[in-house]
C-alpha positions in Angstrom: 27.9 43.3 17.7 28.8 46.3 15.8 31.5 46.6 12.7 32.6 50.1 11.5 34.9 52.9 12.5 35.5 52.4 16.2 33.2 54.5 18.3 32.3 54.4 22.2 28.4 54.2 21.4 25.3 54.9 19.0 23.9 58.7 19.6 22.5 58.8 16.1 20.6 55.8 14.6 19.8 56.1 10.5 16.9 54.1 9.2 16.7 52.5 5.4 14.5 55.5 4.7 17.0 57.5 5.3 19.8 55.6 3.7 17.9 55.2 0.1 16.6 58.5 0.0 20.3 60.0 1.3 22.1 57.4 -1.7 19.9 57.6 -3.9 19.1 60.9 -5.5 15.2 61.4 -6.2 14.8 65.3 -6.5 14.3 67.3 -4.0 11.9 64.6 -1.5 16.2 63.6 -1.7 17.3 66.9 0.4 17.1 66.3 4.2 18.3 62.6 4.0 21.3 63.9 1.5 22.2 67.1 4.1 22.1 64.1 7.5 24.6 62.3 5.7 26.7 65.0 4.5 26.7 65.7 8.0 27.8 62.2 9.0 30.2 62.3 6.5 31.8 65.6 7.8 31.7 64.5 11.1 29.0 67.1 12.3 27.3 63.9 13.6 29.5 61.6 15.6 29.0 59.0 16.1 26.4 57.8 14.0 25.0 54.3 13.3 22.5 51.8 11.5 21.5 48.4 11.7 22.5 45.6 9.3 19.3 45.1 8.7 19.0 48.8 6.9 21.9 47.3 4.5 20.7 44.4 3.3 17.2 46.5 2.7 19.0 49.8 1.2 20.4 46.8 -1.0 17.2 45.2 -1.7 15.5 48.3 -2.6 18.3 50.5 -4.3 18.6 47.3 -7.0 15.0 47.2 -7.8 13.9 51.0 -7.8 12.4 52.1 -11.2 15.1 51.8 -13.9 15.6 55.6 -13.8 17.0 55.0 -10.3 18.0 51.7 -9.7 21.5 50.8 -9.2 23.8 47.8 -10.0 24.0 45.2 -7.3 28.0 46.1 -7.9 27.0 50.1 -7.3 25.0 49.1 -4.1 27.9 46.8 -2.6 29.5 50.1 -3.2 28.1 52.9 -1.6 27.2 50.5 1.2 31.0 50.0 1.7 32.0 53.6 1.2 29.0 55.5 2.8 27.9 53.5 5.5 30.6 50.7 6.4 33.2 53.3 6.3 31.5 56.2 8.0 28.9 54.7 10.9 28.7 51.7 13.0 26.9 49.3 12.0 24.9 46.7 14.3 22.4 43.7 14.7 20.5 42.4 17.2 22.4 39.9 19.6 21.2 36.3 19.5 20.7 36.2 23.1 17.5 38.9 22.5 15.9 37.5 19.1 13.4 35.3 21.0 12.5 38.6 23.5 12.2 41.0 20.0 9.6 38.3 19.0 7.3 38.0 22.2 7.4 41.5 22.3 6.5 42.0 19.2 3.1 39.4 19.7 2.5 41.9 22.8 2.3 44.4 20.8 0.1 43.2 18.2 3.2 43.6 15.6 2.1 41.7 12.6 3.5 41.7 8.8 6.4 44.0 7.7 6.3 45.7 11.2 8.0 43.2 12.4 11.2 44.7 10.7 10.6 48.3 11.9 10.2 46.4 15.2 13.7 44.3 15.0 15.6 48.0 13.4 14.2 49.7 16.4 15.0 46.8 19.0 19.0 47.2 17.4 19.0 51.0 17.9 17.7 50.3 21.9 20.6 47.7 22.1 23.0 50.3 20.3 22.0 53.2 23.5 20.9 55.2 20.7 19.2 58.3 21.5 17.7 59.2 18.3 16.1 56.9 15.2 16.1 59.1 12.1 13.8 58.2 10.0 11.3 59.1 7.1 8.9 56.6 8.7 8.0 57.6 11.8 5.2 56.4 13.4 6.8 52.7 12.3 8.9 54.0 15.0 7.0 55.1 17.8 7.5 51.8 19.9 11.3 53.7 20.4 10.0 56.3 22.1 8.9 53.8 25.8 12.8 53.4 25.8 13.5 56.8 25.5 14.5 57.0 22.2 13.6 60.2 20.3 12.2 59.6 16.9 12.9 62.6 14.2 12.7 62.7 10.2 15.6 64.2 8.4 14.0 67.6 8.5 13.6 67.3 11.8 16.8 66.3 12.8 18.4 68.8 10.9 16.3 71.4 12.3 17.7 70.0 15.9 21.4 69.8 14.8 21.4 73.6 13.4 20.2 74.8 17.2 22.4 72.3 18.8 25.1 70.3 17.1 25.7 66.4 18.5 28.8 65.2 19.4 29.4 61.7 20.7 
């Protein structure tokens, strides 16, 4: 299930990391994930996507950053709406492959907080993404037995200068 601006598939999948550090400005570490959404937001990237998952963590960590950073639950709700809702699709895993995410994930000896890298990765596969952006990468790495290409900002950006994506 995906809400957000209609779209005929996921090319470009944005994790959390990606989504705080783009939102949320934190100096210059802040650059790359602020230049992949500009380019989302322009359209340079089409069509572009995230899991609701990432949402309900850029919310979660967004409202308890440092004080110097964190925003209002009100300022989250926000930027969630106007950056992401508005501007990507947004999906979650189907019910019918919860149980499969889980046996995979004992397979793989997944334990802890991977789980959640697991389950954003499992979305973006179900999505026919093609590329997981994200300032975690080797949380990622699973993707890439699917055929999923797995970049950071920088490298993405680097990508999208010698060849611009299009959906």
């Amino acid at each position: 299930m995906a809400v957000g601006p209609a779209s005929a598939g996921a090319t470009v999948f944005l994790d959390t990391s990606v989504l705080v550090a783009g939102l949320v400005d934190f100096g210059p570490q802040s650059a790359p994930a602020q230049s992949v959404l500009h380019a989302v937001a322009e359209k340079t990237v089409s069509p572009a996507a995230t899991a609701w998952h990432c949402c309900l963590e850029f919310f979660s960590v967004a409202t308890r950053l440092p004080p110097e950073y964190r925003l209002k639950p009100a300022d989250a709700v926000r930027l969630i709406e106007e950056e992401v809702f508005a501007r990507m699709l947004v999906h979650d895993l189907p019910a019918m492959d919860r149980a499969e995410l889980l046996r995979a994930a004992a397979r793989d000896a997944v334990a802890g907080g991977r789980i959640y890298d697991a389950h954003i990765a499992e979305i973006a596969r179900a999505a026919r993404a093609s590329i997981i952006v994200t300032d975690n990468r080797r949380h990622f790495l699973a993707a890439l037995r699917h055929g999923i290409r797995v970049e950071t900002p920088s490298e993405f950006l680097g990508e999208l200068k010698r060849q611009p994506l299009k959906g």
